[in-house]
C-alpha positions, 0 to 999 in steps of 0.5 A: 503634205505631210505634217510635223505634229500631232494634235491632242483632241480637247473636245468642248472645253470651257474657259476661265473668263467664261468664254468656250469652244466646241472642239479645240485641240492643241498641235505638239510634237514630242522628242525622244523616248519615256523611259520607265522610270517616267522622270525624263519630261521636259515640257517646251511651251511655245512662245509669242510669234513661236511654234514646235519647229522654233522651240529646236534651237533650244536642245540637240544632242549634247546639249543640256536638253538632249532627245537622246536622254530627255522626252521633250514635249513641244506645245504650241500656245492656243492661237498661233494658227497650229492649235485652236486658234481664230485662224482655224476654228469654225464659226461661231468662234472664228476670226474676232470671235474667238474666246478669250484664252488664259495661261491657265486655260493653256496650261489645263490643255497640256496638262490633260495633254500629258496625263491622258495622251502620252501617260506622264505623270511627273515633270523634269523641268518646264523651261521657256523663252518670253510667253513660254516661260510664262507658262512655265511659272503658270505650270508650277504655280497650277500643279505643284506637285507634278512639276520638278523645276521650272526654267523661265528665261525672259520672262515673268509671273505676271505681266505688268503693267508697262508691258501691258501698255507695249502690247497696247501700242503694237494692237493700235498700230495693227487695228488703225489699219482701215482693211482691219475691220474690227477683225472681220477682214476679207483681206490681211490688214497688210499695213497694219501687219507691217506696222506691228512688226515695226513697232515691236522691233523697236522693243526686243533689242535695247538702245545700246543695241541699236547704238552699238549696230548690232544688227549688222551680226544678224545680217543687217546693214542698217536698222532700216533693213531690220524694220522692213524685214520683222514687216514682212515677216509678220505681213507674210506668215501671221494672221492678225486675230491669231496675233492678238488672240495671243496678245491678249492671253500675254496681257492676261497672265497673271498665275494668281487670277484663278480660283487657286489663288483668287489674286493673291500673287504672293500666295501663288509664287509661295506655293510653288514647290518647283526648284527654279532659276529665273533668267532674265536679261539685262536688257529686256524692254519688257521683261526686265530684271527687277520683275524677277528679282521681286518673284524670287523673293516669295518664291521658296526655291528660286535662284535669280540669275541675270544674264547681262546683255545689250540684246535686250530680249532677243538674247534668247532667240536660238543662235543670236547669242551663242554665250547666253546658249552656254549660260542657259545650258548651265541652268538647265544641267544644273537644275536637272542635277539636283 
């Protein structure tokens, strides 16, 4: 069967906590044309349990992203079973061997992605859900000079420490499972896959969500079908290691630990140059407004905008909420406009 991607060779790469691989690769896809002018970019990271494919709800023709007018690159994350990842990368880096991987490691990956495979020079705009918005203040606070404006929609500079401890909980509700095997399964840990999709149900929507029964929009007669359905979907379509390879690069981020900036996240917000509307929701269990409120404030060009919602995170997944469709839309126009 034919693929939908393309895949950009690194060869042996080292990584930034010290860890390497022999030959990794990062899966992309791209939409629409470079024009001459080459100021078209728009650069779409993937997202937690995301992929190129998921990233299509987010621009179309006539909207604010449009392949018609924009060159859209999709990357996907290292670790979601398309690029490197434990799931697809021989020993001795398979399975629970597989190194650690920062955001700025992903980042470094695209940007040779970029300048070496598809010749861009400059950046239009980097915009993202959750883990992809993460990368796109990773992209402006890493080369500053290359990247125009930086979308990040339910997202944030670093993860705290609360979202630390939630990602904590859905690992330990993973790794109890006794077919886990410290990630040496020889079978899927399905009870731990199913319990991890439970307990991460009960994060992306708010209380008022659940109160209001607003699943019942989403096809959902009770919030007992919505649990056994994020069960099934992450038994049957994600590999455990891949889950907290990324899991673990999500508890990592953070785009002032590297030798740019040696930890001072103050310094790192400051020395983005890109203009940026920052688009949390109401809502977010984890990613919650007042993280973004305080990034604006050492951040030189950015505007906080929240988008108030009792969909909690799941505001930005494509055609839950067409309203927050229309405000991100705004964002973006306005952003490009400048």
């Amino acid at each position: 069967m034919a693929l939908d991607y393309q895949t950009f060779d690194l060869g042996a790469v080292d990584l930034l906590k010290g860890g390497r691989l022999d030959r990794a690769h990062l899966a992309y896809k791209t939409y629409g044309t470079l024009n001459a002018a080459k100021d078209n970019v728009i650069v779409l990271p993937t997202f937690y349990t995301g992929s190129h494919m998921r990233n299509e709800g987010f621009f179309g023709a006539g909207r604010a992203i449009d392949p018609d007018k924009h060159f859209i690159v999709s990357i996907n994350l290292m670790g979601n079973g398309l690029s490197s990842s434990p799931s697809n990368t021989s020993p001795p880096y398979d399975g629970p061997r597989f190194p650690v991987v920062t955001l700025w490691d992903n980042i470094a990956f695209q940007h040779r992605l970029l300048t070496e495979q598809l010749d861009v020079e400059r950046i239009a705009l980097v915009a993202g859900w959750s883990m992809a918005g993460c990368q796109s203040y990773q992209w402006a606070a890493q080369f500053p000079d290359m990247v125009e404006a930086i979308l990040p929609f339910c997202a944030s500079a670093k993860t705290s420490p609360h979202n630390i401890v939630f990602l904590e909980g859905v690992k330990a509700a993973l790794c109890a499972d006794q077919d886990w095997k410290s990630g040496d399964y020889q079978s899927p840990p399905v009870r731990g896959l199913k319990a991890f999709g439970r307990v991460y149900a009960g994060w992306a929507f708010s209380q008022t969500w659940y109160r209001e029964k607003l699943y019942r929009q989403i096809g959902f007669d009770t919030f007992e079908d919505l649990l056994v359905d994020w069960e099934n979907d992450h038994a049957e379509n994600w590999d455990a290691n891949n889950l907290l390879a990324k899991l673990q690069t999500w508890q990592l981020g953070d785009v002032s630990d590297n030798p740019l900036y040696e930890g001072d996240i103050a310094r790192a917000l400051g020395a983005i140059k890109a203009r940026a509307i920052l688009v949390p929701c109401s809502d977010d269990l984890y990613f919650p407004p007042e993280d973004n409120e305080i990034e604006a404030r050492h951040m030189p060009n950015a505007d906080f905008r929240p988008f108030s919602s009792p969909w909690g995170h799941c505001v930005a997944s494509p055609g839950n909420v067409p309203e927050f469709q229309a405000f991100l839309d705004g964002c973006i126009n306005e952003l490009l406009a400048r």
